[in-house]
ZADO-1210 file (C-alpha; in nm, 4 decimals, padded with zeros to 6 digits):
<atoms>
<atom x="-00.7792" y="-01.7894" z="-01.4800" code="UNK" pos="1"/>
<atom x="-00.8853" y="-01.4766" z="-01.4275" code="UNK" pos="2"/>
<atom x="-00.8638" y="-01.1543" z="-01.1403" code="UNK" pos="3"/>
<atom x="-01.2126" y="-01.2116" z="-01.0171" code="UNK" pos="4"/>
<atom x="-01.1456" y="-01.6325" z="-00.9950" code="UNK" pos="5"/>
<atom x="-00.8518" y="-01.5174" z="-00.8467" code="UNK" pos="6"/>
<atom x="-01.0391" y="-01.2678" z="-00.5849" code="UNK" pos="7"/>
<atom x="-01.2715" y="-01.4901" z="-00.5438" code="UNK" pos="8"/>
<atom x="-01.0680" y="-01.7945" z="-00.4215" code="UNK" pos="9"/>
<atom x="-00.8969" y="-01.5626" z="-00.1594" code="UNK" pos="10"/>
<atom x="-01.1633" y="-01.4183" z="-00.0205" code="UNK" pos="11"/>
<atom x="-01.2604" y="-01.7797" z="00.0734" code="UNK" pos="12"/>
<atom x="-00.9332" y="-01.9025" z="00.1812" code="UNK" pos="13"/>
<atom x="-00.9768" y="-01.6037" z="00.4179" code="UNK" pos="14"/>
<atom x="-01.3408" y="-01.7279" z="00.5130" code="UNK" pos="15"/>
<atom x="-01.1560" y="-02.0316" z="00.6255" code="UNK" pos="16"/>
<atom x="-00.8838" y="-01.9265" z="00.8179" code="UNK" pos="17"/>
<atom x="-00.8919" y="-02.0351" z="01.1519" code="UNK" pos="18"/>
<atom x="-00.7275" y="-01.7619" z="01.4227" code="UNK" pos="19"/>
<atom x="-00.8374" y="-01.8839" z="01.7133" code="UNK" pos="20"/>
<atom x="-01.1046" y="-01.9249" z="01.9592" code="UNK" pos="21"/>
<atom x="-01.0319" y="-01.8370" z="02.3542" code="UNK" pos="22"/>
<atom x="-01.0313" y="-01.5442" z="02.4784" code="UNK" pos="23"/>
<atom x="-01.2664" y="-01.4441" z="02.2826" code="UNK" pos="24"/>
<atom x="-01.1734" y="-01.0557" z="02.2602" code="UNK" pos="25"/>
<atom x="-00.8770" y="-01.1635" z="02.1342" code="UNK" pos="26"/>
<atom x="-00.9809" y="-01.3449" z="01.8132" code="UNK" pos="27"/>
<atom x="-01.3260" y="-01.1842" z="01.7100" code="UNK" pos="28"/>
<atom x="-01.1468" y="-00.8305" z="01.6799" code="UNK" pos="29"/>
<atom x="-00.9184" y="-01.0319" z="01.4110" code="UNK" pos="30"/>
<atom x="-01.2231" y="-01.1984" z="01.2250" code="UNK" pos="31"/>
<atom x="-01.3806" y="-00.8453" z="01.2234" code="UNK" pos="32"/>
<atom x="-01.1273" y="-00.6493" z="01.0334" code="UNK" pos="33"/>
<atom x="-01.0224" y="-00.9699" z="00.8359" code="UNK" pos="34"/>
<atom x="-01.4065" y="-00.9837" z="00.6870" code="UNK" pos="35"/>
<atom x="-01.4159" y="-00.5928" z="00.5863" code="UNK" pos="36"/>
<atom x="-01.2684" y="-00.6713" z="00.2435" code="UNK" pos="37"/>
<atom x="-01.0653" y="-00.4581" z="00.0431" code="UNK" pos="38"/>
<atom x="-00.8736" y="-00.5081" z="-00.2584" code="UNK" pos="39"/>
<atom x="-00.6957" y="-00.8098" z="-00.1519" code="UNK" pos="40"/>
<atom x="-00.3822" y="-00.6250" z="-00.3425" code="UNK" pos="41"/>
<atom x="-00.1317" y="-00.7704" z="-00.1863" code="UNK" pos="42"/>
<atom x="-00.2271" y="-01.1807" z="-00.2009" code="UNK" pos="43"/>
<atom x="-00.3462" y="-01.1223" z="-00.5321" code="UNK" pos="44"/>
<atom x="-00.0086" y="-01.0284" z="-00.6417" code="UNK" pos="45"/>
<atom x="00.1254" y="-01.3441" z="-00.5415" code="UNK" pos="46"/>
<atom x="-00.0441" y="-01.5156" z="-00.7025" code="UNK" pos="47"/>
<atom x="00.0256" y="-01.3595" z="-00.9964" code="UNK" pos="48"/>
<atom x="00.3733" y="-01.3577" z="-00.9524" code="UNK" pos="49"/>
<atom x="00.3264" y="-01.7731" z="-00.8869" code="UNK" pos="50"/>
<atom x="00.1050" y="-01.7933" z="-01.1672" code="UNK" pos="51"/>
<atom x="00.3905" y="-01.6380" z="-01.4174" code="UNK" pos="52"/>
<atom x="00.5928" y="-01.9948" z="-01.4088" code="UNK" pos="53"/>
<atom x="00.3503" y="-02.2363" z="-01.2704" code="UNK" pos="54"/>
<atom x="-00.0578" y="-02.2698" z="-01.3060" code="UNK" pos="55"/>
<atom x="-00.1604" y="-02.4700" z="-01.0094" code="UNK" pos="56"/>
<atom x="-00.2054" y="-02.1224" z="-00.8151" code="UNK" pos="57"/>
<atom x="-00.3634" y="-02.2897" z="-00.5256" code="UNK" pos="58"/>
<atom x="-00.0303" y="-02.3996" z="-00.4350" code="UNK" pos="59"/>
<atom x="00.0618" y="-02.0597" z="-00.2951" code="UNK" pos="60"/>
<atom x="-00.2783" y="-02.0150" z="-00.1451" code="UNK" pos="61"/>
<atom x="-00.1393" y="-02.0039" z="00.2384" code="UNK" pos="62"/>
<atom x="00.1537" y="-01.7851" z="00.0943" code="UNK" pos="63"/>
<atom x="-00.0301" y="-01.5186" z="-00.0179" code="UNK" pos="64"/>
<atom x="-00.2936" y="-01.5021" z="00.2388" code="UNK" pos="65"/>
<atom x="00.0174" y="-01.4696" z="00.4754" code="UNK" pos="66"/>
<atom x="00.0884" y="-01.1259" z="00.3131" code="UNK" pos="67"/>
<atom x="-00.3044" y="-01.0304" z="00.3704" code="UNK" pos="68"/>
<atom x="-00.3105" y="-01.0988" z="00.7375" code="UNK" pos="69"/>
<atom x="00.0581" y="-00.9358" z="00.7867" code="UNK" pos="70"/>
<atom x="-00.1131" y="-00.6393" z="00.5879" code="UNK" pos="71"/>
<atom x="-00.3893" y="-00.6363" z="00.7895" code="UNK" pos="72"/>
<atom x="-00.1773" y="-00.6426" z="01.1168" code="UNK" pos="73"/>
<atom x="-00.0291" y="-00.3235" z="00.9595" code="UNK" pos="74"/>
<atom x="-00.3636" y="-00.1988" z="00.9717" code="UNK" pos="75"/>
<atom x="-00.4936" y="-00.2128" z="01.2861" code="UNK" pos="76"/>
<atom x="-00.1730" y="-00.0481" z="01.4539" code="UNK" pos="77"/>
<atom x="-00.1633" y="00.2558" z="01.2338" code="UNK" pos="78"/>
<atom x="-00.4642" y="00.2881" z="01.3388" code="UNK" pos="79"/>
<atom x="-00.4465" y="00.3069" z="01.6736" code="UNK" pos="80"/>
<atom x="-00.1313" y="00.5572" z="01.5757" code="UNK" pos="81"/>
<atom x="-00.3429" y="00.7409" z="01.4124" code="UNK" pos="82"/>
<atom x="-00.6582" y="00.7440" z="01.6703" code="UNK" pos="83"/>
<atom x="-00.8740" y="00.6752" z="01.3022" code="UNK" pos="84"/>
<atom x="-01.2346" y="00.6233" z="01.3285" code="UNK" pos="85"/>
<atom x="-01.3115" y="00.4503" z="01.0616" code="UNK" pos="86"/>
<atom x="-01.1492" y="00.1823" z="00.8302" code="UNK" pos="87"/>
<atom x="-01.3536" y="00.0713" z="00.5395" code="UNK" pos="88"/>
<atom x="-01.6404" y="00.2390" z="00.6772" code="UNK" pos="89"/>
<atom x="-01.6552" y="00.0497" z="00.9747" code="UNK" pos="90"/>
<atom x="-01.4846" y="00.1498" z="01.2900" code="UNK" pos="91"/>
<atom x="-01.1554" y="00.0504" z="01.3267" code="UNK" pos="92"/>
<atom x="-01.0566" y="-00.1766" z="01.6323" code="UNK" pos="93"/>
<atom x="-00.9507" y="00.0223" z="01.8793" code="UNK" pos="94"/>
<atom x="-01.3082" y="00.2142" z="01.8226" code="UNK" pos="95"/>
<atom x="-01.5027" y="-00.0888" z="01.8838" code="UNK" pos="96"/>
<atom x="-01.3004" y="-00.2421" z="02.1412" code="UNK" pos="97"/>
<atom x="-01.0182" y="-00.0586" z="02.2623" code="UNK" pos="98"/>
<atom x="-00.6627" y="-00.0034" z="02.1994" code="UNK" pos="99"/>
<atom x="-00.4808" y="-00.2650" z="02.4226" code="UNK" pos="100"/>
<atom x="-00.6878" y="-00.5250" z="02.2378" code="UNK" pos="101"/>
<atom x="-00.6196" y="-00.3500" z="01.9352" code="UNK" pos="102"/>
<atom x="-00.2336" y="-00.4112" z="01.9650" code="UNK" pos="103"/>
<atom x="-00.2824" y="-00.8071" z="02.1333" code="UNK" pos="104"/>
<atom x="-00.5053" y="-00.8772" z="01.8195" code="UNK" pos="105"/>
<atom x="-00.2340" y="-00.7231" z="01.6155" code="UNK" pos="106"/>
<atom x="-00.0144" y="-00.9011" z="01.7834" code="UNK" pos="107"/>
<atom x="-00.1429" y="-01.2679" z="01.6997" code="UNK" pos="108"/>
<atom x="-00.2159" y="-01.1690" z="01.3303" code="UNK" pos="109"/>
<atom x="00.1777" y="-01.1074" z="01.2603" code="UNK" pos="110"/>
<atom x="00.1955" y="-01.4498" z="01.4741" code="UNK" pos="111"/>
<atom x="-00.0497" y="-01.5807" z="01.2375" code="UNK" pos="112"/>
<atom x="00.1397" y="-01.4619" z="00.9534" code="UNK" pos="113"/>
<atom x="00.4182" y="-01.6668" z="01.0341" code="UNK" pos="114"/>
<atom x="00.2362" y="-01.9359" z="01.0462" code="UNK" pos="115"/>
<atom x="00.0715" y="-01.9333" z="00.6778" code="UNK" pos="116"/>
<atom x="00.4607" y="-01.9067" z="00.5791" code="UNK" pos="117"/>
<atom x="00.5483" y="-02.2201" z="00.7236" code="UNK" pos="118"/>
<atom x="00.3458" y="-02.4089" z="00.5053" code="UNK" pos="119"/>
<atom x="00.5999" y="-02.3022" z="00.2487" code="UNK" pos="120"/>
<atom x="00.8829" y="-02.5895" z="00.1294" code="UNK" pos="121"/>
<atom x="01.2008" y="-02.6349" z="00.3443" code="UNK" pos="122"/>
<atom x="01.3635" y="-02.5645" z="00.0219" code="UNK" pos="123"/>
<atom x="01.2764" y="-02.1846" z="-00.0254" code="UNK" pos="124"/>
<atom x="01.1868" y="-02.1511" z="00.4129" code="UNK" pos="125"/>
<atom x="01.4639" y="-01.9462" z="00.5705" code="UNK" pos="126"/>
<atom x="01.4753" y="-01.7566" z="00.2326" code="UNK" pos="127"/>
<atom x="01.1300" y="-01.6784" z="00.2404" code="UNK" pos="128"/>
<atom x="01.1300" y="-01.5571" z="00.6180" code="UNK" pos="129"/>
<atom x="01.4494" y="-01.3474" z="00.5781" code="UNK" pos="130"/>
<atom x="01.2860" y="-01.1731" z="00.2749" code="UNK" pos="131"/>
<atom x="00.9728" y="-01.1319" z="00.4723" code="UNK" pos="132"/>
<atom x="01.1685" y="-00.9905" z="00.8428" code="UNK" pos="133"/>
<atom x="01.3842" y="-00.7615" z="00.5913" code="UNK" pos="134"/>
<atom x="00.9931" y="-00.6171" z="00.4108" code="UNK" pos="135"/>
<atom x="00.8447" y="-00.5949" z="00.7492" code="UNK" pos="136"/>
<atom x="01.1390" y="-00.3986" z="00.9186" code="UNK" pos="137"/>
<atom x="01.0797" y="-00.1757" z="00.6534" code="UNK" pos="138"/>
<atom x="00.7035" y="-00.1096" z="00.6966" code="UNK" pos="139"/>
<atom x="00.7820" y="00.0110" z="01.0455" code="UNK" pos="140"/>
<atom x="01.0746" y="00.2278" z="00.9395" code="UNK" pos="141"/>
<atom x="00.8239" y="00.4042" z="00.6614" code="UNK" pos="142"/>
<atom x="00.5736" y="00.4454" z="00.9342" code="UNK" pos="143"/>
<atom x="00.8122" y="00.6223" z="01.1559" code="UNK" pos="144"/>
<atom x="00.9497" y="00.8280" z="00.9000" code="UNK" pos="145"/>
<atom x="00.6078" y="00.9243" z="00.8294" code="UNK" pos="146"/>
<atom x="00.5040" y="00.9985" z="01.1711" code="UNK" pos="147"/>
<atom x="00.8719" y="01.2147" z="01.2012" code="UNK" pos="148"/>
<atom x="00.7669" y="01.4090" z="00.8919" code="UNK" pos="149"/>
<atom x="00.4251" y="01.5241" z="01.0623" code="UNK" pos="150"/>
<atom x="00.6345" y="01.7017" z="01.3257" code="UNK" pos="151"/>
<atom x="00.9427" y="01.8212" z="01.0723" code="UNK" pos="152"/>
<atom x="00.8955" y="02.1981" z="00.9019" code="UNK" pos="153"/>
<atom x="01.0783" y="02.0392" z="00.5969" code="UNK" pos="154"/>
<atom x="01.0886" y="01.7160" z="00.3783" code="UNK" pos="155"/>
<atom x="01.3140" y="01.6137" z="00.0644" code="UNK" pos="156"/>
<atom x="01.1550" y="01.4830" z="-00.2352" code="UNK" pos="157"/>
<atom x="01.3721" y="01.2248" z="-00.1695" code="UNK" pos="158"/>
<atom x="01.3664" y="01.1455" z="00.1588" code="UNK" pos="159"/>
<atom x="00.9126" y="01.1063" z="00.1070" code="UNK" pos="160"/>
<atom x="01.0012" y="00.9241" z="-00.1860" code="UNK" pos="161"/>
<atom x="01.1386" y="00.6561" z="00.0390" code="UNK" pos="162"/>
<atom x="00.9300" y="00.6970" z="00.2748" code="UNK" pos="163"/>
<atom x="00.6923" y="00.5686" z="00.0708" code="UNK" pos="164"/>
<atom x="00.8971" y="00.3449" z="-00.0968" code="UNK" pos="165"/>
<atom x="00.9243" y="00.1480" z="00.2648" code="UNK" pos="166"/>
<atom x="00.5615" y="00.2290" z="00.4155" code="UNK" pos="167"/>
<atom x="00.3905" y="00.1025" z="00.0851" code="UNK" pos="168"/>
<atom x="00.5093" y="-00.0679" z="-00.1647" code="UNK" pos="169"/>
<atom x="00.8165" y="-00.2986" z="-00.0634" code="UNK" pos="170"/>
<atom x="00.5234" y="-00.5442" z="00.0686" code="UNK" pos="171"/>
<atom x="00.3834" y="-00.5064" z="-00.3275" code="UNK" pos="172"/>
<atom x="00.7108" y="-00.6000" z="-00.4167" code="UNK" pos="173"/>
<atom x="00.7565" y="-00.8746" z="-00.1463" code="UNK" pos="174"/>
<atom x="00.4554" y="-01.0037" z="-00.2704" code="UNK" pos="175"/>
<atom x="00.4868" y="-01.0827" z="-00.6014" code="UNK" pos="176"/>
<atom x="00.8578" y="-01.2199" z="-00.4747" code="UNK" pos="177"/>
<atom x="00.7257" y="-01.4506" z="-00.2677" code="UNK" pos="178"/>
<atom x="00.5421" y="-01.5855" z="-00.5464" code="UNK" pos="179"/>
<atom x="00.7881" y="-01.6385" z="-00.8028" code="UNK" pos="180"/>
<atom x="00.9743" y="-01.8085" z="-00.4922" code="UNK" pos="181"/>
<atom x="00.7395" y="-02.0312" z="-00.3923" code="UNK" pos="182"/>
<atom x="00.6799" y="-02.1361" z="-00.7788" code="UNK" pos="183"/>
<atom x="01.0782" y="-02.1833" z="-00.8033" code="UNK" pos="184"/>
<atom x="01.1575" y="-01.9413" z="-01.0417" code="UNK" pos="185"/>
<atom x="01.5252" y="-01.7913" z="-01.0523" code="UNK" pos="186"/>
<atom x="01.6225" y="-01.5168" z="-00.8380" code="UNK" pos="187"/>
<atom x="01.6903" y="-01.3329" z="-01.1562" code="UNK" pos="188"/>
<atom x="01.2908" y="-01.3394" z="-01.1896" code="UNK" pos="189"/>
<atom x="01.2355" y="-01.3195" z="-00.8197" code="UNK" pos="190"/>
<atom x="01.4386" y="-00.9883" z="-00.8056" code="UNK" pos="191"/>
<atom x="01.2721" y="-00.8524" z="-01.1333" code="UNK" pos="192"/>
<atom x="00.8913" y="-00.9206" z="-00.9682" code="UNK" pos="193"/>
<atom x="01.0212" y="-00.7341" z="-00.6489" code="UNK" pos="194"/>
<atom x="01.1486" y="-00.4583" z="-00.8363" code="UNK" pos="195"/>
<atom x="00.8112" y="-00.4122" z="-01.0748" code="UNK" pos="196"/>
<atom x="00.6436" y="-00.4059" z="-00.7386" code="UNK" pos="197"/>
<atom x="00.8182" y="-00.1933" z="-00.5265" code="UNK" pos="198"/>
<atom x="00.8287" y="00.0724" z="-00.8493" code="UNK" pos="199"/>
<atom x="00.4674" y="00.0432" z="-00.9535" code="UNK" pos="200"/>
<atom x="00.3694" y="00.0646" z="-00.5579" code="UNK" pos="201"/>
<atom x="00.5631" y="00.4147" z="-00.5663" code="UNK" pos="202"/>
<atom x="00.3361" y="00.5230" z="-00.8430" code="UNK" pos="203"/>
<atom x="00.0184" y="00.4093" z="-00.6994" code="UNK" pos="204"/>
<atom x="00.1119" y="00.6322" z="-00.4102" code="UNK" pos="205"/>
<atom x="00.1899" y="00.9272" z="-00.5858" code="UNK" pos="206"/>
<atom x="-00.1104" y="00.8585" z="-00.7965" code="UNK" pos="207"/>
<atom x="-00.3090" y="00.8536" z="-00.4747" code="UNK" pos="208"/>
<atom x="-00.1506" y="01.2020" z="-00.3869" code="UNK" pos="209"/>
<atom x="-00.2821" y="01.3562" z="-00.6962" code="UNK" pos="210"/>
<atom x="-00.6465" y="01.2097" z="-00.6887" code="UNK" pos="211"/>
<atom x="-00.6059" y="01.3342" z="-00.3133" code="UNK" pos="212"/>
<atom x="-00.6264" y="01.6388" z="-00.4705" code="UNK" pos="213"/>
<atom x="-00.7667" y="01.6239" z="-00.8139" code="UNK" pos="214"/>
<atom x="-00.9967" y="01.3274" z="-00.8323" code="UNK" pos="215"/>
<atom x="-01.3848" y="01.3229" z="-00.9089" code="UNK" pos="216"/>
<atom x="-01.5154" y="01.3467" z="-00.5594" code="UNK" pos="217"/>
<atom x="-01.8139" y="01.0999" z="-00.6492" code="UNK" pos="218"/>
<atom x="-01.5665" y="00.8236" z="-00.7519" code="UNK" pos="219"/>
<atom x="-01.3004" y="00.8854" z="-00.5487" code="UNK" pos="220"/>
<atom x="-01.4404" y="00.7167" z="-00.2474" code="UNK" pos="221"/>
<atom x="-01.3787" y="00.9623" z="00.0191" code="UNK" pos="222"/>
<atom x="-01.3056" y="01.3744" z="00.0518" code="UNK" pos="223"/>
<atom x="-01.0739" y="01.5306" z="-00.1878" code="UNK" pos="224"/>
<atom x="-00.8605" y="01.7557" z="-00.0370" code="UNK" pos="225"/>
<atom x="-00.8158" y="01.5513" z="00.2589" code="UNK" pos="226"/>
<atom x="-00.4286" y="01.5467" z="00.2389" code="UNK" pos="227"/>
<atom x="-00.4372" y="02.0013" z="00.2136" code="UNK" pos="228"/>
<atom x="-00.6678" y="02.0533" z="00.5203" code="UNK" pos="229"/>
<atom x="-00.4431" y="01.8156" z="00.6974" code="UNK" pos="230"/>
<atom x="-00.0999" y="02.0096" z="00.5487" code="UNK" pos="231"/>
<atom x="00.0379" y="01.6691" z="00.5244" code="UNK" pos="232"/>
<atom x="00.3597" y="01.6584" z="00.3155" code="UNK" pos="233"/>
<atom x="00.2992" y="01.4974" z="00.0391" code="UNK" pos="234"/>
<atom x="00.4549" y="01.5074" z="-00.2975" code="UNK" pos="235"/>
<atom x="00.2728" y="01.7412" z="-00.4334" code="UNK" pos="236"/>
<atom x="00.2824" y="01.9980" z="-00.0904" code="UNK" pos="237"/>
<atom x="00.6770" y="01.9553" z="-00.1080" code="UNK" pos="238"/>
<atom x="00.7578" y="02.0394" z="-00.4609" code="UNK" pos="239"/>
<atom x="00.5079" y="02.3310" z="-00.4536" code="UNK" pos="240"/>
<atom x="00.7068" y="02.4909" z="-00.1168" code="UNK" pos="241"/>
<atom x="01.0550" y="02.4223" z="-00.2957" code="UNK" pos="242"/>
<atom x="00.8935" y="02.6089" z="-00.6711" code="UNK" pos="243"/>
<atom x="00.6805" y="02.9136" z="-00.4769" code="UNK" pos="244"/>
<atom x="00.8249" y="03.2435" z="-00.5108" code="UNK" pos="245"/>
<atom x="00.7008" y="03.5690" z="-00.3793" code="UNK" pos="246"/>
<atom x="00.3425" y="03.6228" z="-00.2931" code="UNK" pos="247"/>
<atom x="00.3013" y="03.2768" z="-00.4278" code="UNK" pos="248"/>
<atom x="00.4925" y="03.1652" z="-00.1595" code="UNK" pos="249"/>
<atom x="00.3494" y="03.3933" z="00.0805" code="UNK" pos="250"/>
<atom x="00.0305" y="03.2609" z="00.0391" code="UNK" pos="251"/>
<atom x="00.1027" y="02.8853" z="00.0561" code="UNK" pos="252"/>
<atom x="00.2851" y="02.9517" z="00.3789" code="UNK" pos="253"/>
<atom x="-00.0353" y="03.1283" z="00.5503" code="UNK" pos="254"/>
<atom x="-00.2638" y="02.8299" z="00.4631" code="UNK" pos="255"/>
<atom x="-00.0346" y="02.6225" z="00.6071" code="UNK" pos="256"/>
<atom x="00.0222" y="02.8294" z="00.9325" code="UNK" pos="257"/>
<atom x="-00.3931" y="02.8288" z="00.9841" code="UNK" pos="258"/>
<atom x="-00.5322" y="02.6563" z="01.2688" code="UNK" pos="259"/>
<atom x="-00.9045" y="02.7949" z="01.2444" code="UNK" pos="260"/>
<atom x="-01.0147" y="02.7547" z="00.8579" code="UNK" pos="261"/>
<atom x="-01.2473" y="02.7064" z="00.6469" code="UNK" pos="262"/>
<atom x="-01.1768" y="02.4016" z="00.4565" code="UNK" pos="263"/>
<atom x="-01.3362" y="02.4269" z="00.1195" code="UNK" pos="264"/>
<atom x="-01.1488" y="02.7758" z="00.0852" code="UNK" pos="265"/>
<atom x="-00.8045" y="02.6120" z="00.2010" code="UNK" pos="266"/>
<atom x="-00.8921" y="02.3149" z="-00.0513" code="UNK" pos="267"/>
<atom x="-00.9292" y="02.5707" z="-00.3449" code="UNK" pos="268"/>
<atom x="-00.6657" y="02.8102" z="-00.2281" code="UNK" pos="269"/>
<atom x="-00.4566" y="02.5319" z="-00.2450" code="UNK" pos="270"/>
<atom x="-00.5260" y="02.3587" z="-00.5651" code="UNK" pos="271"/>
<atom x="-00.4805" y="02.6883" z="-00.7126" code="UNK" pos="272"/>
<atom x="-00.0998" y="02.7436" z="-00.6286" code="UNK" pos="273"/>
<atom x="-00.0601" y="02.4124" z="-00.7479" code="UNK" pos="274"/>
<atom x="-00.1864" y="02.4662" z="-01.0416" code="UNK" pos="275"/>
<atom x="-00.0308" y="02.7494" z="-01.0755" code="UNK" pos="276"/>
<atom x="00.3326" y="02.5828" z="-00.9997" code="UNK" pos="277"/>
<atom x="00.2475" y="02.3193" z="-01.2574" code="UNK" pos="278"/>
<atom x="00.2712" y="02.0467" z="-00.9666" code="UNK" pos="279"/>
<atom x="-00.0018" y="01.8364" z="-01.1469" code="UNK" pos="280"/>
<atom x="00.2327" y="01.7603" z="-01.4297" code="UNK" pos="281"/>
<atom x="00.5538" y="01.7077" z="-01.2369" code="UNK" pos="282"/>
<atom x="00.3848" y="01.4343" z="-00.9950" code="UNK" pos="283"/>
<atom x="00.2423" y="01.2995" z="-01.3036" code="UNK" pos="284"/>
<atom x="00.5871" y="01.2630" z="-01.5028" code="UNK" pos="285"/>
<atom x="00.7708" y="01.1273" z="-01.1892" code="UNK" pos="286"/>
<atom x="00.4329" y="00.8738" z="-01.1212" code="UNK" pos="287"/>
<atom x="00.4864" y="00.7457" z="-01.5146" code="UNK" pos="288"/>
<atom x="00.8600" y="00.7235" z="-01.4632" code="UNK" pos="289"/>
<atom x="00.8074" y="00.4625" z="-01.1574" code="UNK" pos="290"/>
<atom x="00.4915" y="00.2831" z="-01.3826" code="UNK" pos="291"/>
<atom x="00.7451" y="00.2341" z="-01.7150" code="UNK" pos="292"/>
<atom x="01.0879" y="00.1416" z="-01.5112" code="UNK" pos="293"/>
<atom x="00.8256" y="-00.1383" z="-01.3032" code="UNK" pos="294"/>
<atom x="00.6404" y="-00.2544" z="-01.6685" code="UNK" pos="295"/>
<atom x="00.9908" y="-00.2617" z="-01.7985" code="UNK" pos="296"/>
<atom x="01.1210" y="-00.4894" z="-01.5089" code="UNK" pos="297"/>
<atom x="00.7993" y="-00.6906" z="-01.5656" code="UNK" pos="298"/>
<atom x="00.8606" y="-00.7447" z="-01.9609" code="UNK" pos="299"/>
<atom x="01.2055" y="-00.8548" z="-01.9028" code="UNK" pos="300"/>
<atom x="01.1112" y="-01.1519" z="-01.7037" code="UNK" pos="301"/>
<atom x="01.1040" y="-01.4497" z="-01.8918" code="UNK" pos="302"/>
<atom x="00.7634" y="-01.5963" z="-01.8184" code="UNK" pos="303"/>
<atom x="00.4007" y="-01.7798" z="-01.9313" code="UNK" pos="304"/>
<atom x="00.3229" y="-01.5283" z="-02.1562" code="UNK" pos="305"/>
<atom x="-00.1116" y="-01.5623" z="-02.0916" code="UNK" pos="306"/>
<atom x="00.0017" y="-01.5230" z="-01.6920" code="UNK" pos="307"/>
<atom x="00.2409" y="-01.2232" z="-01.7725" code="UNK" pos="308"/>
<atom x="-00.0041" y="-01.0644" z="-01.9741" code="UNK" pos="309"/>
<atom x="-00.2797" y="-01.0723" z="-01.6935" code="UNK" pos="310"/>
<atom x="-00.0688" y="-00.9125" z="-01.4742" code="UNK" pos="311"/>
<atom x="00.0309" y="-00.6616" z="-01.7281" code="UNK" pos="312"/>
<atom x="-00.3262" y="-00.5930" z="-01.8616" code="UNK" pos="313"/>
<atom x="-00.4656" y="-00.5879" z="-01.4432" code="UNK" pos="314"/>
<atom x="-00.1242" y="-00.2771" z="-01.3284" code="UNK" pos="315"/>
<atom x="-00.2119" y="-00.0835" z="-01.6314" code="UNK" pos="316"/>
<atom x="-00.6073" y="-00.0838" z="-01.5285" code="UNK" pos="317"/>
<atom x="-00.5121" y="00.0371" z="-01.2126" code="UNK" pos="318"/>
<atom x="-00.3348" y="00.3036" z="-01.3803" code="UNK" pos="319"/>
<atom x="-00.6017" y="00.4416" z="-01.5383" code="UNK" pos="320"/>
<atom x="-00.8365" y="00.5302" z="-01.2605" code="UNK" pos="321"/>
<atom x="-00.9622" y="00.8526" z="-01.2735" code="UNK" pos="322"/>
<atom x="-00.7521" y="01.1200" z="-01.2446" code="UNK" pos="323"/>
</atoms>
């Protein structure tokens, strides 16, 4: 077993789904964003988190592509939130067909969700869907606290910290869950693979803050700097307004208050306060802090050691992307 067998066997699990047929505005929207790819993050975590105390993986096939369509659902509402053009380099939903469809499509995908679930045992059932009502509550709440920041002159480290925590990476964490729950692990286990997630899933984010900012434009995948022109309040933007002083501070503050810009000169400006506040190496210490407390939860579970290594070896590969 391997990621790519792993990939592999989802993607055509996906293939042959079956959402529906009539109306037929109402399903091809679905089959259109579920065939753009991705990752596949979130289904191939549970299957790793099955695969750490049982081998026959295929056994929490319907599981895990449950967490993909519920992901995608995410998706295509945020979105339409966000009026965003593009998704995957293809336009998003609402773009090709139009909003209302956009949020009935949606609508059957979390429907569809549901339904992978119940394939589950009776056994681990009303555990699984309690788990899963409890992580999708919390998507919505970190999308709303997101959208509230956007309108709010001042965030908390802690309060984006949770934000992100909820928006992100409590589905990691339910994944990999659901997994070790389906595969009948204890909840010891269970609550150690949610924990790895949900902590790693924080540091991907952050992560994703700094290559926002700092990452090779030609491998990063789409414009650096994205997250300054936008003054969206990330980590980075919130610990630089709490350390500026002075004209430091003075300066930050009128890039922010810009409407008409140039955006390469904002980008730079930017960077360069930041770099001048050291922000760089305090998202990087508080990203490694959430990476060793989630490999730590990971090594404590008591598990096929081949499995738990494959996991391992695939969280600290996505660690390493360029930054």
């Amino acid at each position: 077993m391997d990621i790519k067998t792993l990939q592999a066997d989802i993607n055509q699990a996906l293939d042959e789904l079956n959402y529906g047929d009539h109306p037929k505005e109402l399903y091809e929207p679905i089959r259109y964003i579920m065939s753009l790819g991705g990752k596949r993050m979130r289904p191939l975590l549970a299957l790793l988190g099955y695969s750490l105390f049982e081998s026959d993986y295929q056994k929490a096939m319907k599981a895990a592509l449950a967490v993909e369509v519920f992901h995608n659902f995410t998706l295509v509402h945020d979105d339409i939130m966000d009026e965003a053009p593009l998704r995957r380099g293809k336009p998003t939903i609402h773009e090709k067909w139009n909003a209302n469809t956009g949020i009935l499509s949606g609508d059957v995908m979390l429907v569809q969700a549901y339904e992978l679930l119940l394939d589950i045992d009776n056994q681990h059932l009303k555990r699984v869907i309690r788990k899963f009502n409890r992580c999708a509550a919390e998507v919505c709440e970190g999308q709303q606290l997101d959208m509230n920041f956007e309108t709010r002159d001042q965030v908390e480290e802690a309060e984006y910290l949770d934000m992100i925590r909820l928006k992100t990476a409590v589905l990691l964490g339910y994944s990999l869950e659901l997994g070790g729950i389906v595969a009948n692990a204890s909840e010891a286990s269970t609550d150690l693979l949610n924990g790895f997630g949900v902590n790693v899933g924080v540091g991907f984010q952050l992560m994703d803050d700094l290559l926002d900012v700092y990452a090779d434009a030609a491998k990063f995948g789409k414009q650096v700097g994205g997250d300054i022109i936008a003054n969206k309040k990330t980590f980075l933007l919130i610990n630089a307004l709490k350390r500026a002083k002075g004209k430091t501070k003075e300066s930050l503050e009128h890039w922010l208050s810009l409407t008409d810009f140039n955006k390469s000169e904002k980008v730079q400006a930017v960077t360069e306060i930041y770099n001048e506040l050291e922000i760089k190496s305090l998202t990087e210490t508080k990203m490694n802090q959430y990476f060793d407390t989630g490999l730590d939860q990971l090594a404590a579970i008591e598990a096929r050691e081949d499995a738990k290594n494959l996991l391992r070896n695939f969280t600290v590969q996505l660690m390493k992307r360029d930054r």
